[in-house]
C-alpha positions as CSV (number, residue, x, y, z in Angstrom):
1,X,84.5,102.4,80.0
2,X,87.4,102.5,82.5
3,X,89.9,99.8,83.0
4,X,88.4,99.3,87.0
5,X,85.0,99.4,86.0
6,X,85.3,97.0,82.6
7,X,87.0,94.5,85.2
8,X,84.0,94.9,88.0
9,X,81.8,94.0,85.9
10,X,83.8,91.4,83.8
11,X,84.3,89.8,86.9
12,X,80.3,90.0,88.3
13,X,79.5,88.4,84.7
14,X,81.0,85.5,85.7
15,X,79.7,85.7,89.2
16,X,76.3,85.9,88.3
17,X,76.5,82.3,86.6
18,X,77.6,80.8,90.2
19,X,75.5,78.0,91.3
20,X,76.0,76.3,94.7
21,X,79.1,74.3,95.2
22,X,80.1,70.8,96.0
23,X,79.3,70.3,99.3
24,X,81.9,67.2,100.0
25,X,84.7,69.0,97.8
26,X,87.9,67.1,97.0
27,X,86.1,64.3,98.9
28,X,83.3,64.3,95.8
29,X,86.0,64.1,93.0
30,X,86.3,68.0,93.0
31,X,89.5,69.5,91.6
32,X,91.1,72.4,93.2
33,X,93.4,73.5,90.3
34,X,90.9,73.3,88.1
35,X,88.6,76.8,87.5
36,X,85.3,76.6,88.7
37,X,82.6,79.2,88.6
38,X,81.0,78.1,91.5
39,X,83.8,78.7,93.5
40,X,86.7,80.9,92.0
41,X,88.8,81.7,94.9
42,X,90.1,77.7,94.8
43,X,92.1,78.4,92.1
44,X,92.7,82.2,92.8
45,X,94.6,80.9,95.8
46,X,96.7,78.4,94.0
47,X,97.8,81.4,91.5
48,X,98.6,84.1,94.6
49,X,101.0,80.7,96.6
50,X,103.0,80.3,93.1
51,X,103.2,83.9,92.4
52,X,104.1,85.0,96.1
53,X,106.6,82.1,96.8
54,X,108.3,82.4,93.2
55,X,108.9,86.0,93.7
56,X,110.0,86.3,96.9
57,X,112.9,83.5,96.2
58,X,113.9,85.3,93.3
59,X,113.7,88.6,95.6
60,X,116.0,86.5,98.0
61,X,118.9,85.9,95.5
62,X,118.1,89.7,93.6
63,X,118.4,91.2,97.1
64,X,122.1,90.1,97.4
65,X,122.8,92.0,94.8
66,X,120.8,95.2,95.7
67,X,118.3,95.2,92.9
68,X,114.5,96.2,93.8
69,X,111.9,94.1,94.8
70,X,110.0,94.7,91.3
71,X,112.8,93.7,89.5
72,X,112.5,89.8,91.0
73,X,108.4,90.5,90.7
74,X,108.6,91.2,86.7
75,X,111.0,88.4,86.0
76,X,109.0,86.2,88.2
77,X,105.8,86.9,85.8
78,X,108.5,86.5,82.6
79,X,109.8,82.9,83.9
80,X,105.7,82.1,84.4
81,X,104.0,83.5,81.3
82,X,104.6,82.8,78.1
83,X,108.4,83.5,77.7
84,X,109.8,80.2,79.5
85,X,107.2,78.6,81.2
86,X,104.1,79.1,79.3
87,X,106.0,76.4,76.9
88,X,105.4,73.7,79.1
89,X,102.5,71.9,78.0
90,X,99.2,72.4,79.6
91,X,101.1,74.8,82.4
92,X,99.2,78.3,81.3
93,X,95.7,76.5,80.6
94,X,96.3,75.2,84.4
95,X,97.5,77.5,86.3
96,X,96.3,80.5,84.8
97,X,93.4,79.7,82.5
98,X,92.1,82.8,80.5
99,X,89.0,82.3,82.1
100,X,90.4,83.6,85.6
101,X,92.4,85.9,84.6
102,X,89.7,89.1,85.6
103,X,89.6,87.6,89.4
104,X,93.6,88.4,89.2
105,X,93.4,91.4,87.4
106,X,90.6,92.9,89.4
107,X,92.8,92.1,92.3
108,X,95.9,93.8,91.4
109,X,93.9,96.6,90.1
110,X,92.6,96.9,93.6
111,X,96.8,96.6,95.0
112,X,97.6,99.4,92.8
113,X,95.0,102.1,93.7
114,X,96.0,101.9,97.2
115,X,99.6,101.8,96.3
116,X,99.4,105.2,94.5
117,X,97.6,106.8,97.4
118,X,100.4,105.1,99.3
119,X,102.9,106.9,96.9
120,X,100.9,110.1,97.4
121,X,101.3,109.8,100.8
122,X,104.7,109.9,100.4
123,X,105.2,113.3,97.9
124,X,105.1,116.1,100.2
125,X,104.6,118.8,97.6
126,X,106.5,121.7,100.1
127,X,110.1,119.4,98.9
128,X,109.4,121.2,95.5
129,X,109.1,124.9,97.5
130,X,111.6,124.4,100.2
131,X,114.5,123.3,97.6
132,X,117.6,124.4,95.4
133,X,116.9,125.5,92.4
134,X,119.5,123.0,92.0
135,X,116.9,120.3,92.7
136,X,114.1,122.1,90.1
137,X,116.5,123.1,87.1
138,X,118.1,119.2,87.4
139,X,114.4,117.8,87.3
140,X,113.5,120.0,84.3
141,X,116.4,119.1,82.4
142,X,115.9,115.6,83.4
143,X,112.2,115.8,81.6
144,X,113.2,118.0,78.9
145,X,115.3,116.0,77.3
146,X,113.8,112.6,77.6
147,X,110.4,113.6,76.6
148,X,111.9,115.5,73.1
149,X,113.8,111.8,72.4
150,X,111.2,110.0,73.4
151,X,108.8,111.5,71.2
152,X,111.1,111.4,68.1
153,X,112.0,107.6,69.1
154,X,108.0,107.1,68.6
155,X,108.0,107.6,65.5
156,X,110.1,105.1,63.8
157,X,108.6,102.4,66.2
158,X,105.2,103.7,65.3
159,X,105.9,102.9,61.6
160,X,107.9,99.8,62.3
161,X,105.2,97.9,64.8
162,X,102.5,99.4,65.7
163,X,99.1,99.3,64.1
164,X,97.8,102.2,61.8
165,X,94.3,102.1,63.2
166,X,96.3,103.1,66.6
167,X,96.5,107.5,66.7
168,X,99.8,108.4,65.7
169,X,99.8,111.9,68.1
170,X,99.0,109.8,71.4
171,X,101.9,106.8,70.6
172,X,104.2,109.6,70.2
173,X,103.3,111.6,73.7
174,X,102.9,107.7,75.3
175,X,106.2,106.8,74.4
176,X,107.4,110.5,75.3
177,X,105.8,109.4,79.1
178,X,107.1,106.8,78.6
179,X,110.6,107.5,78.4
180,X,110.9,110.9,80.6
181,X,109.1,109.5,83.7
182,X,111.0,108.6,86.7
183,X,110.2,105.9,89.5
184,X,110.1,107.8,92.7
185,X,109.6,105.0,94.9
186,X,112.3,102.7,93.7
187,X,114.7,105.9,93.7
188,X,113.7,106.2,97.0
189,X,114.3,102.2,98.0
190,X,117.9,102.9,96.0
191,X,118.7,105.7,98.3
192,X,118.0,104.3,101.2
193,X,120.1,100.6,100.6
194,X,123.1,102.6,99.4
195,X,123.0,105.7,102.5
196,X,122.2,108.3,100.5
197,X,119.1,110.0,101.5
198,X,121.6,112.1,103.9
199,X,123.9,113.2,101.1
200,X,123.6,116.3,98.9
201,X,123.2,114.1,96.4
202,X,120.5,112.0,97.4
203,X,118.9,115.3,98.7
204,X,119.0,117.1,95.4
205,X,118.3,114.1,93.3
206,X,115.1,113.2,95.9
207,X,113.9,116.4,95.2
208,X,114.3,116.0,91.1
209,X,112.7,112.9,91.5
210,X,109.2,114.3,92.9
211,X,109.0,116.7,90.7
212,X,109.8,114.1,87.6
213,X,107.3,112.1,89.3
214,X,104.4,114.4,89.4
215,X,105.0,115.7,85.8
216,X,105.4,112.5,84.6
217,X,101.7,111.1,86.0
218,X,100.4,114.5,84.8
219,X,101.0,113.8,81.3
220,X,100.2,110.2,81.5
221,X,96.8,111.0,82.7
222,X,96.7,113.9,79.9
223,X,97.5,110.7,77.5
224,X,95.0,108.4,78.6
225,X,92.0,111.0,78.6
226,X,92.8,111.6,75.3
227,X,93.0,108.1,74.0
228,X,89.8,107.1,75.6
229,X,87.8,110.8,75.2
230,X,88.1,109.3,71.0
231,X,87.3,113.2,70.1
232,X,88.7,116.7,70.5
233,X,85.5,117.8,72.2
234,X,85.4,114.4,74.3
235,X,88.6,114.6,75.3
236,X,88.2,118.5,76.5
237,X,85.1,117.3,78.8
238,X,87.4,114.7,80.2
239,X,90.0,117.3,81.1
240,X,87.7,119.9,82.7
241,X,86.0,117.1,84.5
242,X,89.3,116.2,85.6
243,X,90.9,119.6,86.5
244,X,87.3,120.4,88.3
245,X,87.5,116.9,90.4
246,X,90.8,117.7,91.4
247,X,90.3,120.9,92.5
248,X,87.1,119.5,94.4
249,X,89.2,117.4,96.3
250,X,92.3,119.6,97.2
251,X,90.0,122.7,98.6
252,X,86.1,121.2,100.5
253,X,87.1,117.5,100.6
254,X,90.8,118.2,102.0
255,X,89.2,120.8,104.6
256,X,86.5,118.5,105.8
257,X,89.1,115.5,106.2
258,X,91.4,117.7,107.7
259,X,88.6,119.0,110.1
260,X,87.6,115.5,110.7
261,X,90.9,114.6,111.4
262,X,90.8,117.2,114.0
263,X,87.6,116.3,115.5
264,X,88.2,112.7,116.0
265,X,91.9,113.5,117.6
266,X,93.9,111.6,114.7
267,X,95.7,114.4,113.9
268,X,97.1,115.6,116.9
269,X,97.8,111.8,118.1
270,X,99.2,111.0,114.8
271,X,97.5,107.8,114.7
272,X,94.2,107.6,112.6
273,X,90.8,106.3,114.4
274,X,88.5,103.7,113.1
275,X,86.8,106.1,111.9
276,X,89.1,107.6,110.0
277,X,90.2,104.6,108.6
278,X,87.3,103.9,107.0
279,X,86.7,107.2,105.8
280,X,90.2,107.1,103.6
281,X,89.5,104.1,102.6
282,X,85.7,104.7,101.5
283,X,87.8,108.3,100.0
284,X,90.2,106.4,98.2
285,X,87.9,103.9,96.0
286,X,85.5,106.5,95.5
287,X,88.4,108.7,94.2
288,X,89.1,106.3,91.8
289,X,86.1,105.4,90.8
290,X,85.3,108.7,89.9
291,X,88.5,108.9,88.0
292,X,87.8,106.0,86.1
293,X,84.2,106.2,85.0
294,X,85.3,109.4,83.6
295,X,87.8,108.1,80.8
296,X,91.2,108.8,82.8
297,X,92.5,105.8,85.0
298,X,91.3,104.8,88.4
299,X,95.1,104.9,89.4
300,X,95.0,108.6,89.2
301,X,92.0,108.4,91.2
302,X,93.9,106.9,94.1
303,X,96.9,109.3,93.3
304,X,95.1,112.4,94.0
305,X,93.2,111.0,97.1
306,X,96.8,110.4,98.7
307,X,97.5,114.5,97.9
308,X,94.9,115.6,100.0
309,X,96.3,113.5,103.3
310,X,97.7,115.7,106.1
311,X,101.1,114.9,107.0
312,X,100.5,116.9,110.9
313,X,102.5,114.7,113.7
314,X,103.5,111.4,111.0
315,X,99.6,111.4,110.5
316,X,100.3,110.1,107.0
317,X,103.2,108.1,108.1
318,X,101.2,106.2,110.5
319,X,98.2,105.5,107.5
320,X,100.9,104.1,105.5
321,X,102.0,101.5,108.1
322,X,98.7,100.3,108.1
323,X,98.5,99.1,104.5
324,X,101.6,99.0,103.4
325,X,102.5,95.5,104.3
326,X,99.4,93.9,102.7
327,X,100.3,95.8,99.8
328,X,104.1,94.4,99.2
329,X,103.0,91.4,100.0
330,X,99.9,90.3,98.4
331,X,98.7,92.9,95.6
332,X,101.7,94.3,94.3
333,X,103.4,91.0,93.4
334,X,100.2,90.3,91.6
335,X,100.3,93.3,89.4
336,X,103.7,93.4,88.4
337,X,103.9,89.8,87.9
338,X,100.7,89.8,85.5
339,X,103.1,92.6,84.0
340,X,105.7,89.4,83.4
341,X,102.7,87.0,82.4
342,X,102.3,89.7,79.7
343,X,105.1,90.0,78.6
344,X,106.6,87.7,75.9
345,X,110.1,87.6,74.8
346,X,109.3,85.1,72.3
347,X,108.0,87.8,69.9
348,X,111.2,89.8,70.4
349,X,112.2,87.5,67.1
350,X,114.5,89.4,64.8
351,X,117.3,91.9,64.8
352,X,115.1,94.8,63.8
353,X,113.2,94.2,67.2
354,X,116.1,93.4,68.9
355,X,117.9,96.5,67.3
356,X,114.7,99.0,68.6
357,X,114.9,97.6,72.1
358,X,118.5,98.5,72.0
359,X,117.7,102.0,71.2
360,X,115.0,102.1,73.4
361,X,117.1,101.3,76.4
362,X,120.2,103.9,74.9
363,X,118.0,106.4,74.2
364,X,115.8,106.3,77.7
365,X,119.4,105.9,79.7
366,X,121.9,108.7,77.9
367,X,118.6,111.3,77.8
368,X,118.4,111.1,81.4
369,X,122.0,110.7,82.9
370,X,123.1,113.6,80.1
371,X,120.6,116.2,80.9
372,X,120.8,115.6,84.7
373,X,124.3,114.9,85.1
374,X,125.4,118.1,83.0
375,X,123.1,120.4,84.6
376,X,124.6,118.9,88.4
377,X,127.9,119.7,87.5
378,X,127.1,122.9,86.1
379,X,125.8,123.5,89.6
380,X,128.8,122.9,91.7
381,X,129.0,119.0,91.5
382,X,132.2,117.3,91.1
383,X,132.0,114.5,88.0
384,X,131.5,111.6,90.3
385,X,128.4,113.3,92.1
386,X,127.1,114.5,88.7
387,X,127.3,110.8,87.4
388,X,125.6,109.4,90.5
389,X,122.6,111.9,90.0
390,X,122.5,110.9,86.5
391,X,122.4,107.7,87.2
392,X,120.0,107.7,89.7
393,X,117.1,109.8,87.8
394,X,117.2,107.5,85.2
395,X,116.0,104.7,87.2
396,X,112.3,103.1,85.6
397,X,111.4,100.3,88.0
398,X,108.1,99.8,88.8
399,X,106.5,103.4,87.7
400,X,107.5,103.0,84.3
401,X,105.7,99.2,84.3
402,X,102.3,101.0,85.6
403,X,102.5,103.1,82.8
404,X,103.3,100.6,80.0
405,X,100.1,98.1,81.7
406,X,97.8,101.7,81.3
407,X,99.0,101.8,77.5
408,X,98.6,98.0,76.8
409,X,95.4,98.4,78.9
410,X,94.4,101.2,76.2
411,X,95.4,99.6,73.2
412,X,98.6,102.2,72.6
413,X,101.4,99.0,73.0
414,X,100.6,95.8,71.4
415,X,101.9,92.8,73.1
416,X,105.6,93.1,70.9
417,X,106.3,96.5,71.9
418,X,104.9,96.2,75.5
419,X,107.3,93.5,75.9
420,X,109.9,95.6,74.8
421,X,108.9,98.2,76.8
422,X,109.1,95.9,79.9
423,X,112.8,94.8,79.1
424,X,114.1,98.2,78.8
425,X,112.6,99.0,82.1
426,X,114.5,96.3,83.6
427,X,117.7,96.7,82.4
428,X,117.5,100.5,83.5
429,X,116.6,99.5,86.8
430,X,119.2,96.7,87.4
431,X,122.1,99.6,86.0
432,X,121.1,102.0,88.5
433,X,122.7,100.5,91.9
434,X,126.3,99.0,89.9
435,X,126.2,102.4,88.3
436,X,125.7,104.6,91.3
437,X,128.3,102.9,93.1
438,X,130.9,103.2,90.7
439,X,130.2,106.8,90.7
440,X,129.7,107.8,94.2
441,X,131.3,105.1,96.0
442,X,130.8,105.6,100.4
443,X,134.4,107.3,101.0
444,X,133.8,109.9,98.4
445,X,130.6,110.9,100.1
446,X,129.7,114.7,101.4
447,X,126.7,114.3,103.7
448,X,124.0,117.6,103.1
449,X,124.3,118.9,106.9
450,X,124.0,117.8,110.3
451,X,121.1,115.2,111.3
452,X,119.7,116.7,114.8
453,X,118.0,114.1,116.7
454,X,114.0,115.1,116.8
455,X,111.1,113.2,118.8
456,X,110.2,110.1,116.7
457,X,106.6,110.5,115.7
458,X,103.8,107.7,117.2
459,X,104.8,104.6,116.3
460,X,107.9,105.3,114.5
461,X,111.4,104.6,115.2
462,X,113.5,107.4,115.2
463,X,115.9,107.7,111.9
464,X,119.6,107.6,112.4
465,X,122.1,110.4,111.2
466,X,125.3,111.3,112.0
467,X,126.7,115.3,112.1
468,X,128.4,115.9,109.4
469,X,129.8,119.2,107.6
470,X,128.6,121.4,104.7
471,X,129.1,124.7,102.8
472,X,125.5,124.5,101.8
473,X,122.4,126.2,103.5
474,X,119.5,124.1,104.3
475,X,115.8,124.4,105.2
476,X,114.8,122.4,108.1
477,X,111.9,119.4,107.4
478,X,111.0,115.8,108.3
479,X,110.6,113.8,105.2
480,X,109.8,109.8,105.6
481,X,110.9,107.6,103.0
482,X,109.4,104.3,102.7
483,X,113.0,102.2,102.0
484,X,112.4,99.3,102.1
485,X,110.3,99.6,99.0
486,X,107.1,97.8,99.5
487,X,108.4,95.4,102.3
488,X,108.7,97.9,105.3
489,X,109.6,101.3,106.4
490,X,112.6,103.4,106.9
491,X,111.5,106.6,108.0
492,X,114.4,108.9,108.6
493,X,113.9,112.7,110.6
494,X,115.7,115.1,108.7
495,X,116.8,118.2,110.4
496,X,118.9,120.0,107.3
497,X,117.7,117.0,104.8
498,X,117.8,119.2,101.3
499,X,120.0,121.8,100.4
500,X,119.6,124.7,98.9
501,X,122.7,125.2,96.9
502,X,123.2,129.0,95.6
């Protein structure tokens, strides 16, 4: 059973016992903070203030320093769950009682569907055709690399931690995933803050980054068909299934939205109808409910819906204006603070464990910044720009967090090594801004080509550039770029955004 599904109807269990509730409420002795069948969303509310209001303080003071929104979201769930708070007596079993725990969960499960169509939204496949080699060879070397160490760091932690009943083959290719993947959209948040979507390195490392991305959800999706197929034969269904869904959706369903598009005028105004509003949206869930029911992970589901968007006249732009802000605000703090409530640095107990999540965190960085950074320099970049490309692809953030949540969800992580998992991931991301700028620091910086001013798209501000100066050759394209990572938009209008470096 998938992960969206087992939560729908863990959830309607306990709906089905509802009876109807105090009338006269706190007036009748009722107490709000205390879980009641009847009425679940009194306490569901309580749980979304503290999470909300925690984070975004901690986002506050994190923000100073440049570090992502996710960052202040996970250690917000740390400081809550079990790690510090959870010690306090009676402060779990009140504010987040086992028993309400599927309310929340089916919430952010919700959150995170969208934001992977969101995400989708965002990976204009033609980046991969229209750039440098430059851009491809860096991103191959930049999975290569990680995903061999990766796998051959599985399997001392298989044999240290994890349980034999768990299949040895798909720990290995998890922590492989695991390891390689990239976070696009918290690369792209980093670019943005430090200026460097206009450079040849943010161009070239951009461009690494989608195609890290894409491979990376790829083989996580291989992974968890796999580990829920529980045969060979199982597992090939799931994958055919999967292979003939998606190619359902990229050639009828894609024409008939794009023709519908047409039809209702959204795609030449750039601004979707009602109508087509509730047609993505109605696409969307379906997507991943199809997805799910069939053994890989409704997140995928939402993924691929997001591929088969038009981008015509910021079309796609405009669709991710309209639920973007719900999303940084209310469901993705949920889901990546559940990833904090899960995790628990109490059980990180000795100096074996301690030693492992060192490795972890050496292995998942030098993999990265190596295989990139060599291959830039090989390619014309001077040390420093080399160095910020490393460091830039070997950012986690919060893609690396959805994928340790699908292998906890799966039963490939135990709590222990999720939780070790989860700190590696955050010490990776919090390196990647002080490390860029030491590397690449503004007055060292060659911008990729001139920025021509272009016609803002409906309901977009126009990005800013300045000319600048290049021995490169570029393609011309708009890209957007979501930088403000979850809590707005910075969409810039590249004319000469991506070079192709011969």
């Amino acid at each position: 059973m998938g992960v969206l599904t087992a939560e729908l109807r863990e959830v309607a269990s306990t709906l089905s016992r509802r009876a109807a509730p105090e009338q006269a409420g706190i007036f009748s002795g009722d107490n709000p903070a205390v879980y009641n069948l009847n009425d679940p969303i009194r306490l569901w509310v309580i749980q979304v203030v503290v999470i909300i209001g925690f984070t975004q303080i901690l986002a506050l003071i994190l923000g100073r320093i440049r570090q992502p929104r996710v960052i202040a979201e996970v250690i917000g769930g740390v400081i809550l769950g079990p790690s510090i708070m959870g010690r306090i007596p009676n402060f779990s079993t009140t504010i987040f009682p086992t028993v309400s725990l599927p309310l929340l969960n089916l919430t952010s499960t919700i959150g995170l569907v969208l934001f992977l169509f969101l995400v989708a939204l965002e990976l204009d496949i033609r980046i991969i055709k229209r750039n440098a080699k430059a851009s491809l060879i860096i991103s191959a070397a930049g999975l290569v690399l990680p995903l061999g160490l990766g796998a051959a760091l599985g399997v001392p932690i298989y044999h240290q931690f994890i349980n034999p009943d768990v299949n040895f083959g798909y720990f290995v290719l998890f922590t492989a995933v695991a390891v390689g993947i990239t976070a696009f959209p918290v690369l792209c948040r980093i670019l943005t803050e430090l200026k460097l979507l206009d450079t040849t390195v943010g161009a070239v490392t951009l461009a690494a980054g989608v195609g890290n991305d894409v491979v990376g959800w790829i083989l996580l999706a291989l992974t968890v068909a796999l580990v829920n197929a529980g045969s060979g034969l199982t597992a090939l269904w799931v994958l055919l299934t999967a292979i003939g869904f998606v190619i359902f959706l990229l050639f009828p369903v894609r024409w008939a939205f794009r023709w519908l598009a047409r039809r209702t005028g959204s795609l030449e105004n750039g601004q979707p109808t009602p109508l087509m509003m509730t047609v993505t949206i109605v696409l969307v869930f379906i997507s991943a409910f199809f997805t799910d029911i069939i053994g890989v992970h409704a997140i995928f589901g939402g993924f691929l819906a997001g591929l088969i968007i038009p981008h015509d006249n910021g079309f796609a732009i405009a669709l991710v204006e309209k639920f973007e802000d719900l999303l940084s605000i209310l469901f993705l703090p949920l889901y990546f603070t559940l990833s904090g409530l899960r995790t628990n640095l109490g059980l990180l107990d000795n100096g074996i464990t301690w030693g492992y999540v060192f490795l972890i965190c050496t292995i998942a960085f030098f993999s990265k910044f190596i295989g990139c950074s060599v291959t830039a320099y090989f390619f014309g970049f001077n040390w420093r720009e080399s160095g910020a490309i490393g460091s830039l692809m070997s950012c986690k953030g919060l893609v690396e967090l959805i994928v340790l949540n699908v292998g906890l969800q799966a039963g490939i992580l135990d709590t222990r090594t999720f939780s070790m998992f989860v700190l590696h991931a955050l010490i990776l991301t919090f390196m990647t801004t002080p490390l860029t700028l030491l590397f690449y620091p503004a007055h060292l910086r060659s911008h990729a080509g001139t920025v021509v001013a272009v016609p803002p798209r409906p309901g977009i501000e126009e990005g800013s550039g300045r000319p600048s100066t290049s021995q490169e050759s570029f393609h011309h394209k708009s890209f957007c770029c979501r930088g403000q990572d979850r809590t707005g938009s910075s969409c810039y209008d590249f004319d000469a955004a991506f070079a192709i470096l011969h």
